[in-house]
C-alpha positions in Angstrom: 37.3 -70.2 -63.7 35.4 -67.4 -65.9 36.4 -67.8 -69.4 35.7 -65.4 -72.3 36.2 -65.1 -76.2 37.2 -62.6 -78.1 39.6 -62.1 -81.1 42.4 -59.7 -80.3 43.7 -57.8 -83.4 47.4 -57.9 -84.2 49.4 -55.5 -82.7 52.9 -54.1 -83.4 55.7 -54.8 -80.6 59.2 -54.1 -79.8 60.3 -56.9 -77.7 63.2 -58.6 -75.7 63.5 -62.2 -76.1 64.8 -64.5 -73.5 65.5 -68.1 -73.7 64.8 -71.1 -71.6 62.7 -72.5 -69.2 59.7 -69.7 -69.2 60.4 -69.2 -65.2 63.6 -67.9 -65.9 63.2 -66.8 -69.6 60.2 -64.0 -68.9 61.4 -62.5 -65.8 65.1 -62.1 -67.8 63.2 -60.9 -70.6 61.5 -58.0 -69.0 64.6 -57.1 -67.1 66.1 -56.5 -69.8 62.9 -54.3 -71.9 62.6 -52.7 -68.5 66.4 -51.5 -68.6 66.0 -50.5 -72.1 62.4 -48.6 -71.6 63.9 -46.7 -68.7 66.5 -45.5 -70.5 64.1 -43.8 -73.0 61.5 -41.2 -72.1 58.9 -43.6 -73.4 57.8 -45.9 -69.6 55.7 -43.6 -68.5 53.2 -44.2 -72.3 53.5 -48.2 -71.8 50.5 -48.9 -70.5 50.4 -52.2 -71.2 53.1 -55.6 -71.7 52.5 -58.6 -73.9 54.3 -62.0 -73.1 54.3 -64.1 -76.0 55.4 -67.8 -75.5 56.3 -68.7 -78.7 57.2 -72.1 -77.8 55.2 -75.2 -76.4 57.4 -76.7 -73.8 55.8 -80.4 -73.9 57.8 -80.1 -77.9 60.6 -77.8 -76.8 63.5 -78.6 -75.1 63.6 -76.4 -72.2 67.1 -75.2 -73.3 65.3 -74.1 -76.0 62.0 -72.4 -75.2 61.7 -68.2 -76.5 59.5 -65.5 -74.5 59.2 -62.2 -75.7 58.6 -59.6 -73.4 57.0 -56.9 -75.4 55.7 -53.2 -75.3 53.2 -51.7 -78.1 55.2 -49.3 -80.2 54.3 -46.0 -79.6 55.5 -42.8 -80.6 59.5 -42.8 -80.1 59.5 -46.4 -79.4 61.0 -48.7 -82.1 63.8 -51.6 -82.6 66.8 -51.1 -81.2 69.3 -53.7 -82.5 72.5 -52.6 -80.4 70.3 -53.0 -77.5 68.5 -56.5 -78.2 65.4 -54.9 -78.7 63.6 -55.8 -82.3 60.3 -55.2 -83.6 57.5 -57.8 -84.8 53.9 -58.2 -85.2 51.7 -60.0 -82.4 49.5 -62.0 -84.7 45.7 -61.5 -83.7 43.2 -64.4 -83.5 40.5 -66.4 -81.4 41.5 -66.6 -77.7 40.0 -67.6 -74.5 40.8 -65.6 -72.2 41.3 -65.7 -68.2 42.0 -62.9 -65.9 44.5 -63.8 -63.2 44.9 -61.6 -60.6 47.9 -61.7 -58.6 51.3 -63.4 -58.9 52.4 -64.0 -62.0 54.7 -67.2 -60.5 50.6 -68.6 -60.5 50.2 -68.0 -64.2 51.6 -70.8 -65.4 49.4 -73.1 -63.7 46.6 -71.3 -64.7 47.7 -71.0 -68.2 47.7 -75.3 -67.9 44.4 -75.6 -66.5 42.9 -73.2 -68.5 44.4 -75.6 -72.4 44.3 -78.9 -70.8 40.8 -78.3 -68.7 38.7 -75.6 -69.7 39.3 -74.8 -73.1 38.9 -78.6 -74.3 35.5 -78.8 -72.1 33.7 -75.3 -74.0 34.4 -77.8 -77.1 37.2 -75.5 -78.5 40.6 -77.1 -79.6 44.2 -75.1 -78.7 45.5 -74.2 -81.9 49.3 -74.8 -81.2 50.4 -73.2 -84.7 49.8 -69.9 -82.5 51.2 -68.6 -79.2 49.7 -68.2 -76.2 50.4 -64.4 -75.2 49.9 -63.0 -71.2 48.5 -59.5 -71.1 49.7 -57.5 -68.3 47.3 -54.8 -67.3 49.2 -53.2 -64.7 52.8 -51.9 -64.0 55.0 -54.2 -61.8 56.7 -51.6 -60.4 53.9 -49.9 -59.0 51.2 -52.3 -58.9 51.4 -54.7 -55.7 51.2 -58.5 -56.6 48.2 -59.3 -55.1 47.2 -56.6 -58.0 48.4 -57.2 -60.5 46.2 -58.6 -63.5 46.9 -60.3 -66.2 44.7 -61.5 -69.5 45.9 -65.3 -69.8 44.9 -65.5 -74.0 44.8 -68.9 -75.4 44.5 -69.6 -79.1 41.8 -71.2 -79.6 40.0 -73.0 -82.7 36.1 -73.6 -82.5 35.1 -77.1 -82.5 31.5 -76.9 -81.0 29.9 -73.9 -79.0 28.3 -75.2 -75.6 24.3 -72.9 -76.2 25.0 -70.6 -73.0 26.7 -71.8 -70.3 30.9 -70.5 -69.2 30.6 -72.0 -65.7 33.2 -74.6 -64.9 30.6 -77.3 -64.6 29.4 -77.8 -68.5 26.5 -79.6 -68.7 26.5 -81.8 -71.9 24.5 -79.6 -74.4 25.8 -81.4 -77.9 27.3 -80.1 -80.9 26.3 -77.0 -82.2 26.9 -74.9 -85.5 29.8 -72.4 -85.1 28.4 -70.1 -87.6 26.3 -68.1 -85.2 29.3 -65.8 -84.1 28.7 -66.9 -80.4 32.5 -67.7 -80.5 33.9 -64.5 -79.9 31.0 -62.6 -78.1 32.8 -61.8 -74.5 
């Protein structure tokens, strides 16, 4: 699995929210931003969707869990209370970050492996007071699923920096300073 770092800024959203377990939450979610983007002349400027999981479900009931499906605001684009569409701020941060290509039904694994396996093994730490966010790079309504990529961005805080390996296999290299900036190069 071929990891990077980087900090993505914070970025202004409008956003849907469903609620509930995240395989049913995120696909009702975007059906409904979808509905809502199509009946604006805006779809054709979205060029890109954030899903922010704002909830851990191993400390949320699944009842309980919140997705935002969420569109950058761009020119003619803002909250639109009538329609369940609000606005908020993405906050930015340290991520690792793994590019899945194709279904997004595979995500979820990947987004397990990637805080349970890989993360802890580059000698990073999750940092639950953040949400993870999926960055969908293509279109779903025009991009074929075996095509579809998505950024997989989990928030990370540094613990110790392995000196230059992002293979899988992590040979034990011992703590190191975090003060070089090595963190975030990707």
């Amino acid at each position: 699995m071929r990891v990077t770092y980087r900090y993505i800024r914070p970025i202004t959203v409008v956003y849907a929210r469903g609620i509930g377990p995240y395989d049913l939450s995120a696909p009702e979610a975007w059906r409904s931003m979808n509905t809502w983007l199509e009946g604006h002349p805006a779809r054709q400027r979205v060029k890109q969707g954030f899903g922010y999981f704002r909830d851990n479900p191993r400390s949320t009931a699944p009842e309980l869990l919140r997705y935002d499906a969420c569109v950058p605001v761009t020119l003619g684009l803002d909250a639109d209370p009538v329609a369940g569409i609000s606005r908020q701020m993405l906050p930015g941060g340290a991520f690792a970050v793994y590019t899945h290509v194709g279904s997004y039904a595979d995500a979820g694994e990947q987004f397990s492996r990637l805080h349970r396996e890989i993360v802890p093994a580059r000698g990073l730490s999750v940092d639950y007071d953040r949400a993870f966010v999926a960055v969908y790079l293509n279109d779903p309504m025009v991009t074929r699923e075996v095509h579809r990529r998505t950024e997989l961005c989990v928030p990370v805080l540094p613990v110790r920096v392995p000196l230059s390996t992002n293979d899988d296999h992590v040979a034990d290299c011992g703590d190191q300073s975090v003060g070089n900036g090595r963190l975030l190069a990707g």
